[in-house]
C-alpha positions as CSV (number, residue, x, y, z in Angstrom):
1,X,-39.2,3.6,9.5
2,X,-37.3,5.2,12.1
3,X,-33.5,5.0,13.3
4,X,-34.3,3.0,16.9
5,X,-31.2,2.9,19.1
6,X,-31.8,-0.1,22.1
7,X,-30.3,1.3,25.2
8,X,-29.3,-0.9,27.6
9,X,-26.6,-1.4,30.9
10,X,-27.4,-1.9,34.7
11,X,-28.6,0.5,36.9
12,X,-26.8,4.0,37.8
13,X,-24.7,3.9,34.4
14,X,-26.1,6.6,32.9
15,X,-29.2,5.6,31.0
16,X,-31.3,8.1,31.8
17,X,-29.1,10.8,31.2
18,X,-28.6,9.7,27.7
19,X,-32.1,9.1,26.9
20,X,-32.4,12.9,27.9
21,X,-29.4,14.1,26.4
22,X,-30.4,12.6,22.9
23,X,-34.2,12.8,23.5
24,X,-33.4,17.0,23.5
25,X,-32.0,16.5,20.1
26,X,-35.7,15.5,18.5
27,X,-35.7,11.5,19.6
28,X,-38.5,9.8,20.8
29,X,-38.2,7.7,24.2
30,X,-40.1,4.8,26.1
31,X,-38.6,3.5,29.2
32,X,-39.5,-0.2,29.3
33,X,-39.5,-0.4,33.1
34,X,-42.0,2.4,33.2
35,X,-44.0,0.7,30.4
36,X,-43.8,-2.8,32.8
37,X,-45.4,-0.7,35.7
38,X,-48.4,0.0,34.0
39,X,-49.0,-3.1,33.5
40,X,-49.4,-3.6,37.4
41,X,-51.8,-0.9,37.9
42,X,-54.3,-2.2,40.0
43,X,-57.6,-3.6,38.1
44,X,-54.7,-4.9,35.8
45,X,-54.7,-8.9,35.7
46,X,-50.7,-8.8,37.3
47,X,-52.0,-6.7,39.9
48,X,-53.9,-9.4,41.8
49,X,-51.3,-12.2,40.7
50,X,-48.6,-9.9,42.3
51,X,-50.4,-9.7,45.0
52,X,-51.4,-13.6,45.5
53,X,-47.6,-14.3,44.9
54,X,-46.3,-12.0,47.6
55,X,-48.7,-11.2,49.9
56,X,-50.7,-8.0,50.5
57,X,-47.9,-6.2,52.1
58,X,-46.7,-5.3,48.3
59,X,-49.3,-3.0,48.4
60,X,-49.0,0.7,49.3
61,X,-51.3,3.2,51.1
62,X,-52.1,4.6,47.8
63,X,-53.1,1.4,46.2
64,X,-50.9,0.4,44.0
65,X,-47.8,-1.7,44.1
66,X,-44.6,-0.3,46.3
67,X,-42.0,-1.1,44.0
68,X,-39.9,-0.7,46.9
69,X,-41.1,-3.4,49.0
70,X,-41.7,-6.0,46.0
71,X,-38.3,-5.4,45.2
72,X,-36.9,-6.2,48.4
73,X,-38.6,-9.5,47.8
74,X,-37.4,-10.3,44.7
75,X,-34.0,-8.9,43.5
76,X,-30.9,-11.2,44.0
77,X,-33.3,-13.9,44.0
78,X,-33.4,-15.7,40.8
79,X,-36.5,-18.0,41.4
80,X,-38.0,-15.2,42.8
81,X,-37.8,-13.0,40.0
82,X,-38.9,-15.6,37.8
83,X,-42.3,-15.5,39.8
84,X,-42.8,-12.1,38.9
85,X,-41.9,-12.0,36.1
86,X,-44.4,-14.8,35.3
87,X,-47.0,-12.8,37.3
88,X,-46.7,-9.6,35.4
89,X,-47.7,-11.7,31.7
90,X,-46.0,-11.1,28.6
91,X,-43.8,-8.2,29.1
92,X,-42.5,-8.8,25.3
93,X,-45.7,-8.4,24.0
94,X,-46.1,-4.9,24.9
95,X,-42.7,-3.6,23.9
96,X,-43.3,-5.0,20.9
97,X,-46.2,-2.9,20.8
98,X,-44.1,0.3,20.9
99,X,-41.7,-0.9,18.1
100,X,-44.3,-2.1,15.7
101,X,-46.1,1.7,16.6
102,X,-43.1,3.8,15.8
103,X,-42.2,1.6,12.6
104,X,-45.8,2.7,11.8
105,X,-45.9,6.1,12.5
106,X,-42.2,7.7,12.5
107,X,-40.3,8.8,9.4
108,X,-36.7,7.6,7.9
109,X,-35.2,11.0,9.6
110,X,-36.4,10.0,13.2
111,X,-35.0,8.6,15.8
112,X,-36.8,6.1,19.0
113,X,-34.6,5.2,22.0
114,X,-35.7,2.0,23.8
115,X,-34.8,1.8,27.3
116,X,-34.5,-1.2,29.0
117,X,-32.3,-2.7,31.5
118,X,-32.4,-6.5,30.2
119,X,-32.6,-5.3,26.7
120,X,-30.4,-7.9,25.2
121,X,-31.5,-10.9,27.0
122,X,-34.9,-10.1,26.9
123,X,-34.4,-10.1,22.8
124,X,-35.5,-6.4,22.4
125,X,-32.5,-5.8,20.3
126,X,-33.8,-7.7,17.5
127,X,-35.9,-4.8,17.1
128,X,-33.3,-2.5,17.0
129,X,-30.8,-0.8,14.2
130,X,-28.2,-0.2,17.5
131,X,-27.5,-1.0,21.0
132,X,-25.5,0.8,23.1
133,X,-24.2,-0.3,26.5
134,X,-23.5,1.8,29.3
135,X,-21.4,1.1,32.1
136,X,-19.1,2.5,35.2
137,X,-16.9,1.0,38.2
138,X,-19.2,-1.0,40.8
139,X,-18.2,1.4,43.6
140,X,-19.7,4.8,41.8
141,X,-22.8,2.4,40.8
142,X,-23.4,1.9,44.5
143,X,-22.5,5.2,45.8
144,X,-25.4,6.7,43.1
145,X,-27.7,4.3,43.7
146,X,-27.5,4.9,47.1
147,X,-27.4,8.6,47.3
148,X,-30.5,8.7,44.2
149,X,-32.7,5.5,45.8
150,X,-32.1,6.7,49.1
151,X,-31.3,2.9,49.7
152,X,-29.7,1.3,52.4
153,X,-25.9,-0.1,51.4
154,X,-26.9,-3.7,51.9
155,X,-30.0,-3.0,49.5
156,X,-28.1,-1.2,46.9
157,X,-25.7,-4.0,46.9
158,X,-28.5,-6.9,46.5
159,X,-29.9,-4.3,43.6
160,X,-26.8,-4.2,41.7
161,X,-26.0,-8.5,42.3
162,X,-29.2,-9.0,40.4
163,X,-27.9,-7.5,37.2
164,X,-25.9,-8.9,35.0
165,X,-21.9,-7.1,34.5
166,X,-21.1,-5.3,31.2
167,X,-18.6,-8.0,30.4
168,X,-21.4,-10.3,29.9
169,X,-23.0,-7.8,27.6
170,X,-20.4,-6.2,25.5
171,X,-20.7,-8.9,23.1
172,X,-24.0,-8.0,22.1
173,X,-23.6,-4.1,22.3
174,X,-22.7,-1.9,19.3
175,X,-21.4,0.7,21.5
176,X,-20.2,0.2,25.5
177,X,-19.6,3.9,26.8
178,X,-18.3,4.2,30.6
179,X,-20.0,7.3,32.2
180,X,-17.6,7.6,35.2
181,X,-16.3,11.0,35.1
182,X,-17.4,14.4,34.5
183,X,-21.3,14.5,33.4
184,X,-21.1,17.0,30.9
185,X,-18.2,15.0,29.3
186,X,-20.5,12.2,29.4
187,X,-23.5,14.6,27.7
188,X,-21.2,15.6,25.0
189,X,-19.7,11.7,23.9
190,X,-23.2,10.7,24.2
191,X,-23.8,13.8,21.7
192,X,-21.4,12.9,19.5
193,X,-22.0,8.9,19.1
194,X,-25.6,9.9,18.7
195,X,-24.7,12.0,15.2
196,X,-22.3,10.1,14.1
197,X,-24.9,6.9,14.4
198,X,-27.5,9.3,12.6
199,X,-25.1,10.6,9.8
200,X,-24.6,6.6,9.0
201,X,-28.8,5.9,9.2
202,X,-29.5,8.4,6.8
203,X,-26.8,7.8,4.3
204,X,-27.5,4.1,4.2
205,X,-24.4,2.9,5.3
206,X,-24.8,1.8,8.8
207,X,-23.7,-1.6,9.2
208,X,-25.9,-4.2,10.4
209,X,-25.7,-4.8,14.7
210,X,-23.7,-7.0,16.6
211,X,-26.7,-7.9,18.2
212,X,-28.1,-10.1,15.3
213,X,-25.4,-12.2,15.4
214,X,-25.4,-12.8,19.3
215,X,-29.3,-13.3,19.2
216,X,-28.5,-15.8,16.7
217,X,-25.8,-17.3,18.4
218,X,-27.7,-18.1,21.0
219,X,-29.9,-20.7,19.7
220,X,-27.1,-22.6,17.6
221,X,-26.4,-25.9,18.6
């Protein structure tokens, strides 16, 4: 069984960089968003309930689904969201596919990093040994997403309203790193919470996550 580290935080923190920072150090990686795609292709079922949800226009000239224009239909739009999330089937499912695959096939001195952006509420970190948490100020969010998504300021802004703030988080995460400054500071903390995580995995005294508890929490009363 492998060390898996859940990595988690809204868009334009710095997931991605840390999934490649730590993935060059011998970890293996699967991006749940990507993995939720797929499931979209088209002779997929979720292709044509997509499709009889929102119309034909989600379609692009290549045939598949423009993320792009579904997204305008459903981010900062809660009921929305919901529909698509209904139309794409059990997204759980097939995470859980990945977990139960490395747990499988990967060794005690491996690491997996799950990437997802509703990791925690989603319940993927019940299948994790960590979760880390990344964040940075609102205005650097928008300015990247911007710049990166070559989105408009109004759309970046209805992107980043849709996701929940790293307040609400933190009490789930076992780790909240801000990754507002210089990027190769941010590479080398990443670095260095990575070993320091993977010292305690393979000397058996990692505590158990905070995310347990939350989870748990969740469901009391």
């Amino acid at each position: 069984m492998p060390l898996i580290i859940g990595i988690t935080g809204s868009i334009a923190t710095g997931k991605s960089v840390a999934c490649e920072t730590i993935t060059a150090l011998g970890a293996v990686h699967c991006d749940a968003d990507k993995l939720v795609h797929r499931l979209y292709d088209p002779g997929k079922p979720a292709f044509d309930r997509i499709i009889a949800g929102f119309g034909k226009e989600v379609v692009g000239e290549d045939g598949y689904i423009d993320r792009k224009v579904l997204g305008a239909k459903v981010f900062g739009k809660p009921d929305e969201m919901r529909k698509l999330t209904s139309a794409i089937g059990d997204i759980a499912v097939a995470v859980k596919a990945i977990i139960d695959d490395w747990n499988a096939t990967l060794g005690q001195n491996d690491v997996a990093l799950l990437e997802a952006v509703n990791l925690i509420e989603a319940g993927y970190g019940q299948w994790c040994h960590r979760v880390w948490l990344f964040a940075c100020e609102d205005d650097l969010a928008l300015n990247r997403l911007m710049e990166r998504n070559q989105m408009s300021e109004g759309d970046a802004k209805q992107r980043l309203a849709s996701q929940r703030s790293w307040q609400e988080r933190e009490p789930a995460a076992d780790l909240l790193l801000f990754n507002d400054g210089d990027l190769d500071d941010f590479r080398i903390r990443v670095e260095g919470e990575f070993t320091s995580t993977r010292d305690l995995w393979l000397s058996s005294e990692l505590p158990p996550s905070r995310y347990f508890m939350w989870w748990e929490a969740r469901f009391e009363g």
